[in-house]
LUMLONU-929064 format. One record per residue (C-alpha): residue in three letters; residue number from 0; x, y, z. Coordinates in nm, 2 decimals. Example, Ala and Ser with C-alpha at 12.3 -4.5 7.8 and 13.67 -1.06 7.14 Angstrom:
  aa   i      x      y      z
 Ala   0   1.23  -0.45   0.78
 Ser   1   1.37  -0.11   0.71
//
This chain:
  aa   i      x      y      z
 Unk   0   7.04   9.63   9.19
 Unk   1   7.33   9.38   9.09
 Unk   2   7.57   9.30   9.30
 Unk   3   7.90   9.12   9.32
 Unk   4   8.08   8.88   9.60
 Unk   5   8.47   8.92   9.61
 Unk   6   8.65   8.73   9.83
 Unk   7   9.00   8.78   9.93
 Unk   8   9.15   8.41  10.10
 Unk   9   9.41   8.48  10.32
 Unk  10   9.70   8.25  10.53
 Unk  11   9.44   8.33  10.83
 Unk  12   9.09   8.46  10.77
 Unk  13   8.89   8.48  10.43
 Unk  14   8.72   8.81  10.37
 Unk  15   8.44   8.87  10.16
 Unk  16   8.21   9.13  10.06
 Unk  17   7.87   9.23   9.88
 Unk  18   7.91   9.51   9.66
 Unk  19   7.65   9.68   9.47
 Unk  20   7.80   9.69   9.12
 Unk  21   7.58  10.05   9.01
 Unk  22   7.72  10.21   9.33
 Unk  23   7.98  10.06   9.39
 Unk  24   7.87  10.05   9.75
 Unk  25   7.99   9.79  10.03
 Unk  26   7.63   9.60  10.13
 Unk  27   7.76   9.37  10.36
 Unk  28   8.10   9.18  10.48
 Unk  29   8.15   8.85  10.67
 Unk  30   8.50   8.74  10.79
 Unk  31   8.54   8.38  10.85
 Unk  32   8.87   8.18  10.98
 Unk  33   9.05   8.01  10.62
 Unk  34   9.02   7.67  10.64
 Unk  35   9.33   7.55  10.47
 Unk  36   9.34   7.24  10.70
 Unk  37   9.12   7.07  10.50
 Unk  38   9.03   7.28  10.19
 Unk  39   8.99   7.63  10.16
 Unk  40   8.66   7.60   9.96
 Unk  41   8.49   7.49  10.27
 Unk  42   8.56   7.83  10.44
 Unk  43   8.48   8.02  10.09
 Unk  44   8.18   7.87  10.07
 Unk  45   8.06   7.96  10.40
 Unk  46   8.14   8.31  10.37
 Unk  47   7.95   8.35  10.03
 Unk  48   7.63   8.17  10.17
 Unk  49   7.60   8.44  10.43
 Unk  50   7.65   8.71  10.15
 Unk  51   7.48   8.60   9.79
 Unk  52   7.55   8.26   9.65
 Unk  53   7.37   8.41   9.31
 Unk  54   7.62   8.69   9.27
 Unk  55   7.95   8.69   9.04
 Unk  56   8.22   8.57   9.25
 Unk  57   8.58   8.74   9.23
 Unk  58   8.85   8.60   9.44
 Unk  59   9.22   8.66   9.48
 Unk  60   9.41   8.44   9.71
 Unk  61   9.77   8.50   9.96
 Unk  62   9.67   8.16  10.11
 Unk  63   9.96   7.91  10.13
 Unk  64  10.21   8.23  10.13
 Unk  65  10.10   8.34   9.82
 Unk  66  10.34   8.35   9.49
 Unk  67  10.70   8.30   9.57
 Unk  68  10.92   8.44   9.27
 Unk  69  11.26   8.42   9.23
 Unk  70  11.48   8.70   8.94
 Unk  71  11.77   8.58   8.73
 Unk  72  11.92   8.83   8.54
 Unk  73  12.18   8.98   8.44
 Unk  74  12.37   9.28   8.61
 Unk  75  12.28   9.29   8.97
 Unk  76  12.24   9.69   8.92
 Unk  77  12.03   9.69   8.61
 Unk  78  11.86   9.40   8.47
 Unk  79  11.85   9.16   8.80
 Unk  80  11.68   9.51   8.99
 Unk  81  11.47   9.62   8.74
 Unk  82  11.30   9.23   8.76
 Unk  83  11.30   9.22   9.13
 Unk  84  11.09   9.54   9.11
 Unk  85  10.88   9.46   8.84
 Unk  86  10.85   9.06   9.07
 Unk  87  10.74   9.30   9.34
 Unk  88  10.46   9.52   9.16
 Unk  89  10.32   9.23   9.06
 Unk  90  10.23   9.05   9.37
 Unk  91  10.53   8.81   9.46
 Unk  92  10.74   8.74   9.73
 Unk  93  11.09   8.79   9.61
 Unk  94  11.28   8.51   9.77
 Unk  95  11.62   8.55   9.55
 Unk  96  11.80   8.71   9.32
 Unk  97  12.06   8.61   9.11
 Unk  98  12.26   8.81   8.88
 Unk  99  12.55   8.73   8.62
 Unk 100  12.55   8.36   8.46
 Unk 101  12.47   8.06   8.68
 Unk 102  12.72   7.82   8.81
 Unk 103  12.67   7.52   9.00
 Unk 104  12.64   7.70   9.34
 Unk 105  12.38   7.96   9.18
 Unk 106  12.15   7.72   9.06
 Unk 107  12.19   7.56   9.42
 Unk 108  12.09   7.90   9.61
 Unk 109  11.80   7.91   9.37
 Unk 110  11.69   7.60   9.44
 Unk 111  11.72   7.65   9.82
 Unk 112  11.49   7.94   9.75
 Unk 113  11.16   7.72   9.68
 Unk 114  11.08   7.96   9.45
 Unk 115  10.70   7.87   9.24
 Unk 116  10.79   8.13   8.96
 Unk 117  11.16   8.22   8.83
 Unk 118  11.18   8.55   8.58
 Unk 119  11.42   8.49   8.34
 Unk 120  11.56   8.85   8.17
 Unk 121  11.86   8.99   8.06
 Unk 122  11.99   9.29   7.84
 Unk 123  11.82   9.53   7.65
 Unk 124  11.67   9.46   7.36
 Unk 125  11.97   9.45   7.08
 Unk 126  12.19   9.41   7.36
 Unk 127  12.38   9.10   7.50
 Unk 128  12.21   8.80   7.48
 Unk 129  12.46   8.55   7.58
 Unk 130  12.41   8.55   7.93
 Unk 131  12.02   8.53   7.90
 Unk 132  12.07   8.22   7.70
 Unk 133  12.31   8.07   7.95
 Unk 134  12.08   8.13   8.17
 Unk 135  11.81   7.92   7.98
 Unk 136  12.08   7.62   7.91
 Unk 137  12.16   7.61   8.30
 Unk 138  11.82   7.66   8.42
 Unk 139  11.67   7.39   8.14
 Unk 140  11.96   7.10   8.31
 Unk 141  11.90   7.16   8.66
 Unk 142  11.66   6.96   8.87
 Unk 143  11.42   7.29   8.92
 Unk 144  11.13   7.24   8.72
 Unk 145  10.93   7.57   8.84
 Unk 146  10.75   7.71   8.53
 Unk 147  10.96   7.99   8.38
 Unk 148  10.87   8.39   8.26
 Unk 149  11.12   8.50   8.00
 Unk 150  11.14   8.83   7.98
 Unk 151  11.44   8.94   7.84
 Unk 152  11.65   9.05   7.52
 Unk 153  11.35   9.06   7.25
 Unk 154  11.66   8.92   7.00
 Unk 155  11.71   8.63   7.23
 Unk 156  11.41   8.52   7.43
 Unk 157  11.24   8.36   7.16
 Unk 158  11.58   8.10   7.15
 Unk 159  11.60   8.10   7.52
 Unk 160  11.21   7.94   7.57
 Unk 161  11.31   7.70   7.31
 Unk 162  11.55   7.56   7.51
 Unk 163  11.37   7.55   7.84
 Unk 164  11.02   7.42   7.67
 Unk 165  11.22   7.11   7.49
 Unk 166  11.30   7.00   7.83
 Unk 167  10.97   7.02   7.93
 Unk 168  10.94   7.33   8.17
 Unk 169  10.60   7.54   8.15
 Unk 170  10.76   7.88   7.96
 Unk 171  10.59   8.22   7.94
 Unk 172  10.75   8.45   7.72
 Unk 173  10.66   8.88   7.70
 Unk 174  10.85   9.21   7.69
 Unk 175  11.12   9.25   7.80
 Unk 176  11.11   9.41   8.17
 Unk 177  11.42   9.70   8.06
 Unk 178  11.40   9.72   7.68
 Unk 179  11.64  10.03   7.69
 Unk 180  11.87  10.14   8.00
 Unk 181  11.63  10.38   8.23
 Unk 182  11.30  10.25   8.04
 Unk 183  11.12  10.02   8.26
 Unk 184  10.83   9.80   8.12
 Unk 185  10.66   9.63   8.37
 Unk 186  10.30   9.59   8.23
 Unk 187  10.38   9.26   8.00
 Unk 188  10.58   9.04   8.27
 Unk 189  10.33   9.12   8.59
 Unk 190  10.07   8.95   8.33
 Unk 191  10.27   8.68   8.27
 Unk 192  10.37   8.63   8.64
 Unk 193  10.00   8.66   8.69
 Unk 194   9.87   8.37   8.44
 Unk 195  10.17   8.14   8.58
 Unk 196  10.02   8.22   8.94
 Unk 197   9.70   8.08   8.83
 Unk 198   9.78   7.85   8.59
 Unk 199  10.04   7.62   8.80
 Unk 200  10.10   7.81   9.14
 Unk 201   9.71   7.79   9.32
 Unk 202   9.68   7.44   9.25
 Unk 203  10.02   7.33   9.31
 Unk 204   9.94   7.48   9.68
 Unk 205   9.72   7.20   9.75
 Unk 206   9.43   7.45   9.92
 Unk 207   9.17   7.25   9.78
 Unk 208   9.09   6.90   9.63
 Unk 209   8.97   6.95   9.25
 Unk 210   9.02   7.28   9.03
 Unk 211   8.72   7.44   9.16
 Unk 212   8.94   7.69   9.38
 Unk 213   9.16   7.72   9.09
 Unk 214   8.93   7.82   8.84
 Unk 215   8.82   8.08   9.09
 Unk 216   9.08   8.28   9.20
 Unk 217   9.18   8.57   8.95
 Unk 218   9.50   8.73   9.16
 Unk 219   9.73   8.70   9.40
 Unk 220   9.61   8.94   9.68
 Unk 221   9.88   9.16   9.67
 Unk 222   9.83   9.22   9.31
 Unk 223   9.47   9.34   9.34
 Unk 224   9.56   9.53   9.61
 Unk 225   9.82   9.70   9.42
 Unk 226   9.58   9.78   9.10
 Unk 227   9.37   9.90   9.40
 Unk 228   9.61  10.16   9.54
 Unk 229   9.68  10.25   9.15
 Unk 230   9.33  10.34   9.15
 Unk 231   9.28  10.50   9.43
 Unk 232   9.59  10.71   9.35
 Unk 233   9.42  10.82   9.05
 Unk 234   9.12  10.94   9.14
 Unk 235   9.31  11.16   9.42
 Unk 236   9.52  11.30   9.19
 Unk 237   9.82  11.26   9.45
 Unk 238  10.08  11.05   9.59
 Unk 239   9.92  10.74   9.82
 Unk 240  10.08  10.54  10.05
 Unk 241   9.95  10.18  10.17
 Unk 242  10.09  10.01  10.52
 Unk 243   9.95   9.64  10.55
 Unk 244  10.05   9.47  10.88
 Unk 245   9.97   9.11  10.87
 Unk 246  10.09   8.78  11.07
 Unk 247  10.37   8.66  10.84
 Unk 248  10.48   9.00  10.64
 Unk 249  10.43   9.36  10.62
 Unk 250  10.37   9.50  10.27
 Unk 251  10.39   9.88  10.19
 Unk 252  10.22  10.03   9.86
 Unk 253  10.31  10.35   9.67
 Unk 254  10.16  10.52   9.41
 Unk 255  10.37  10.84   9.34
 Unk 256  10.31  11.15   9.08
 Unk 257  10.54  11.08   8.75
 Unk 258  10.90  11.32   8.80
 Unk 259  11.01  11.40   8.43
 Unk 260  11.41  11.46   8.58
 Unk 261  11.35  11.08   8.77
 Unk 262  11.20  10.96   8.46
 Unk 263  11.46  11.10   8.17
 Unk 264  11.69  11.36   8.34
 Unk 265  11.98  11.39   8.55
 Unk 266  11.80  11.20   8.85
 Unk 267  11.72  10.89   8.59
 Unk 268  11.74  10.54   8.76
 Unk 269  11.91  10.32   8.52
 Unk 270  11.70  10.02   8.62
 Unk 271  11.40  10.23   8.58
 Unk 272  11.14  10.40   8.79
 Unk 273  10.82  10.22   8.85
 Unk 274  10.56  10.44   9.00
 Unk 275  10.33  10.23   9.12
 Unk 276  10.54  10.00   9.35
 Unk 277  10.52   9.74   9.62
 Unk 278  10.77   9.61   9.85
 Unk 279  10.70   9.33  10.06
 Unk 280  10.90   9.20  10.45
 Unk 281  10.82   8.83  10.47
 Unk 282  11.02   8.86  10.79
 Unk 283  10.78   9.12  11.01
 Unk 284  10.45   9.01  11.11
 Unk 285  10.28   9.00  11.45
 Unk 286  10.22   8.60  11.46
 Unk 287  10.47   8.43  11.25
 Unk 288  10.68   8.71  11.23
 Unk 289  10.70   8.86  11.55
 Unk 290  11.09   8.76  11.59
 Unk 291  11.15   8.85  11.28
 Unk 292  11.00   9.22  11.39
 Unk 293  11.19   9.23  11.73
 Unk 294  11.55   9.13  11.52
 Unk 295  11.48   9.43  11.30
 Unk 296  11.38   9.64  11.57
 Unk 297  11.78   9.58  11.75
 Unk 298  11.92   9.68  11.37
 Unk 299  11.73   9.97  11.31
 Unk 300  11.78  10.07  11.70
 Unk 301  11.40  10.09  11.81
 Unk 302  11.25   9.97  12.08
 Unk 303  11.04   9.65  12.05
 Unk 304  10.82   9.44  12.27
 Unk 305  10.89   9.15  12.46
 Unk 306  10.69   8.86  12.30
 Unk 307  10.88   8.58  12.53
 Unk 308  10.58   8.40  12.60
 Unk 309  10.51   8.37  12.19
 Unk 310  10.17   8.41  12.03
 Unk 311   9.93   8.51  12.04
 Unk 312   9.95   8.88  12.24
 Unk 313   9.78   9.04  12.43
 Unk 314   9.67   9.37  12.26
 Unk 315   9.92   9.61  12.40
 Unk 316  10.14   9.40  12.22
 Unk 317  10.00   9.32  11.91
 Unk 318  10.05   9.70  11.87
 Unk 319  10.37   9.74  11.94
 Unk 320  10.42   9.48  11.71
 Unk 321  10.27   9.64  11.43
 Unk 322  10.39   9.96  11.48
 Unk 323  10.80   9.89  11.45
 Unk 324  10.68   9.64  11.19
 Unk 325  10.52   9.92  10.99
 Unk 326  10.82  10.14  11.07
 Unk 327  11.08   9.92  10.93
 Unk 328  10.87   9.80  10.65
 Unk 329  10.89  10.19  10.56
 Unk 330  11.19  10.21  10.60
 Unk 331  11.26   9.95  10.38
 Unk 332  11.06  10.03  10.11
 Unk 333  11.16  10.42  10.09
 Unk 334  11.50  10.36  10.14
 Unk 335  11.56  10.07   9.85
 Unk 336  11.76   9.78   9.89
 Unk 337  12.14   9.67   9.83
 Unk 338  12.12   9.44   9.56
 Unk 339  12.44   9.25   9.71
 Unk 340  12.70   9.34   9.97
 Unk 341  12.90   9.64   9.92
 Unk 342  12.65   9.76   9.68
 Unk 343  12.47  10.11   9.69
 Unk 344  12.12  10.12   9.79
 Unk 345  11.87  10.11   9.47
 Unk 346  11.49  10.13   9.44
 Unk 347  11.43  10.40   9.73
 Unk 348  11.09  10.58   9.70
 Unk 349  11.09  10.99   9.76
 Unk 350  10.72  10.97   9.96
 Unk 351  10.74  11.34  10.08
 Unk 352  10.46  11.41   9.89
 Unk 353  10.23  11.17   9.94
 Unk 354   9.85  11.32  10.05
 Unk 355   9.71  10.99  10.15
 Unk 356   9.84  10.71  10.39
 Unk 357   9.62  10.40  10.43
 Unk 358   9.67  10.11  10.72
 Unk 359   9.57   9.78  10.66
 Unk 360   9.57   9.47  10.88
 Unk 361   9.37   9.32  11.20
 Unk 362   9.57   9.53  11.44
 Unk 363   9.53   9.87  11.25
 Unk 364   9.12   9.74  11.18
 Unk 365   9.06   9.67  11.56
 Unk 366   9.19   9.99  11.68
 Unk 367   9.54  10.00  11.67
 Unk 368   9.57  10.25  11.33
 Unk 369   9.62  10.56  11.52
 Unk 370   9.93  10.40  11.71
 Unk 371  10.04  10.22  11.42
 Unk 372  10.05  10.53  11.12
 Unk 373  10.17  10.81  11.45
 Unk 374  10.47  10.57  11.44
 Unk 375  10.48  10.58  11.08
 Unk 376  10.46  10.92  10.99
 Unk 377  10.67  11.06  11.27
 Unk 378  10.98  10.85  11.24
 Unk 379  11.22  11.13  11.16
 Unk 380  11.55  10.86  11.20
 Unk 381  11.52  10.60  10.99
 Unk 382  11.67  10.76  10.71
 Unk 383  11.37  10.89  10.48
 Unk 384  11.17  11.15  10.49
 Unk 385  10.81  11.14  10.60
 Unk 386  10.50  11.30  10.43
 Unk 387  10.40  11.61  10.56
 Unk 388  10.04  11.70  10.61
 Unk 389   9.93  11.36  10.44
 Unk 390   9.57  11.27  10.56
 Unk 391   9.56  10.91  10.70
 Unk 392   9.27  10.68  10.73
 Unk 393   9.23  10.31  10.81
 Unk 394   9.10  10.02  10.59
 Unk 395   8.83   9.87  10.80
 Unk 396   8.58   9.73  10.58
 Unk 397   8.87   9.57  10.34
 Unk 398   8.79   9.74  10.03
 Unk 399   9.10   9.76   9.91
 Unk 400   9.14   9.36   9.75
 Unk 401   8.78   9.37   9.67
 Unk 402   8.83   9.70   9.45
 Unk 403   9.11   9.57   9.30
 Unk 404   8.93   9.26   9.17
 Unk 405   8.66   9.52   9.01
 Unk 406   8.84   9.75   8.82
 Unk 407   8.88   9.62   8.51
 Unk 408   8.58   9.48   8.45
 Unk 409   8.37   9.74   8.67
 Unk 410   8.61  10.01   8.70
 Unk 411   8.28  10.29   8.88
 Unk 412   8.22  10.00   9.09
 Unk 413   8.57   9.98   9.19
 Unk 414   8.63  10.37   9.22
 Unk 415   8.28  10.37   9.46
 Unk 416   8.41  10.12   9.66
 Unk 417   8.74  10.32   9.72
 Unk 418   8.51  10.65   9.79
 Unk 419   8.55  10.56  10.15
 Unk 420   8.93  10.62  10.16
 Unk 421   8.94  10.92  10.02
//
């Protein structure tokens, strides 16, 4: 029997697993309190000595908030969305958005942002390249020096990492994200994003002394997690939905069945439809963002708890918590976004057939799942319509990040692992 140790290092608790790599089987789990005080390693290591310190080791990592990204494109309603969704499906925290060519304040909102990766795109390929190049020039003289994924105009980017690498900026450049209007490409830039995550975001963090840590992780969490749920969606053959409820945010999942009249007929999305699709709340949480959860609750008009005392809860309310978190995080997510004020709402999700819905998080793992996804599936007025007949489940034994880290290299291993959800 071989087996393998993956490890997913969160803001809180670092989780990590024996799996039996024939099988795919979960052999044992250990949970052990991050310990990002000092340096993270010390926890990791703690948690793979109870497990197999002989094993291959896969990590991913949402420690120190994990990879804040910020978009600049071009149109708010067609370049600058289909980045922010392509920023989203590839495990980032989309802190801003710009659209149009930067001016002064622009670059100053960016800046405010603290983002650790910008994406730089901008027309179709053949199209306008002028404002993808400004873009470049403006970027390349501010004082931001945050490493830089071009992927815009395949006429232009070449030219426009040119002028961000001469003034020394670490540069990425891959497909373009919208190479034609409707015809989204995310595949290229959420590797990019990815390599720039491990190549300048973990160890700019400051988790650990040394590259060890570093060298280690091979995700962002939310990334795995999401080539999890792609899995997992195609082994069902259906429509899954993921709710995961943490301290800070509340990230929702969804793998949907391809619709040719979404894809290239009347109902097409000039942005682009992705699929496979992640939206994440860095305001709703149930530690650090429990405010953020009872200020949503008064907009969406739903009662919330009172958390006057602060954290941490008792359990009652810990699940109340959760549960409008999840609700407006669905919400949210099916609904899409206004890209800007006065804008219409782009990006929503049609989740009305979706067979599977999965909860994720402490609260859901220690008991609170069946209050958390009966809020879920029977909020009939926020706007979206809810799956009917969907089977739901709970991800207690955390298989989700641990599957995700698997399935390229051991994609049985991976789909044995997810056997559980099913």
């Amino acid at each position: 029997m071989t087996g393998a140790v993956c490890v997913d290092v969160g803001s809180t608790y670092t989780k990590a697993c024996l799996v039996d790599l024939g099988s795919g089987a979960l052999l044992r789990r250990v949970e052990v309190p991050t310990t990002a005080d000092s340096d993270v390693l010390v926890g990791l290591d703690a948690a793979v000595a109870q497990l197999d310190r002989e094993a291959p080791l896969y990590v991913c990592s949402s420690a120190g908030g994990g990879l804040r990204l910020a978009v600049v494109g071009y149109e708010s309603l067609v370049t600058a969305e289909a980045g922010h969704r392509v920023g989203l499906s590839a495990g980032a925290q989309v802190v801003h958005v710009a659209a149009g060519p930067l001016d002064g304040r622009a670059v100053a909102a960016l800046r405010a942002a603290r983002p650790d990766v910008i994406l730089l795109v901008g027309g179709t390929d053949g199209g306008d390249a002028s404002v993808l190049l400004h873009n470049a020039g403006r970027l390349a003289t501010s004082r931001l020096r945050v490493p830089v994924v071009v992927a815009g105009n395949a006429d232009a980017r070449d030219e426009a990492a040119g002028v961000l690498s001469a003034r020394g900026i670490p540069v990425t450049v891959t497909g373009n994200v919208l190479p034609r209007i409707g015809e989204l490409d995310p595949g290229p830039a959420r590797a990019a994003i990815r390599q720039m995550f491990l190549r300048h975001v973990i160890g700019g963090k400051r988790l650990s002394r040394g590259q060890r840590f570093a060298s280690l992780v091979r995700a962002a969490t939310p990334d795995a997690v999401l080539a999890a749920v792609e899995l997992l969606a195609d082994r069902t053959g259906a429509g899954v939905l993921v709710v995961d409820v943490g301290g800070a945010t509340t990230d929702v999942y969804s793998a949907l069945l391809p619709d040719a009249e979404a894809e290239t007929g009347p109902r097409r999305d000039v942005a682009g439809t992705l699929w496979r699709s992640r939206t994440v709340e860095g305001d709703l949480g149930v530690r650090a963002g429990a405010a953020g959860v009872v200020a949503a609750a008064a907009v969406e008009k739903l009662d919330a708890p009172d958390i006057t005392g602060g954290p941490p809860f008792d359990t009652g309310t810990d699940r109340r918590l959760a549960a409008v978190a999840a609700m407006v995080a669905l919400r949210r997510h099916a609904r899409g976004h206004s890209p800007g004020p006065g804008l219409p709402r782009t990006g929503g999700r049609d989740l009305r057939d979706v067979r599977l819905v999965v909860g994720s998080g402490g609260v859901l793992r220690h008991g609170g799942g069946t209050q958390v996804l009966d809020a879920v599936l029977g909020d009939t007025a926020g706007g979206w319509a809810a799956p009917a007949g969907a089977r739901r489940t709970v991800d207690s034994a955390y298989v989700l990040a641990a599957a995700g880290l698997l399935a390229v290299e051991h994609p049985a291993a991976a789909a044995g692992l997810l056997d559980c959800l099913r």
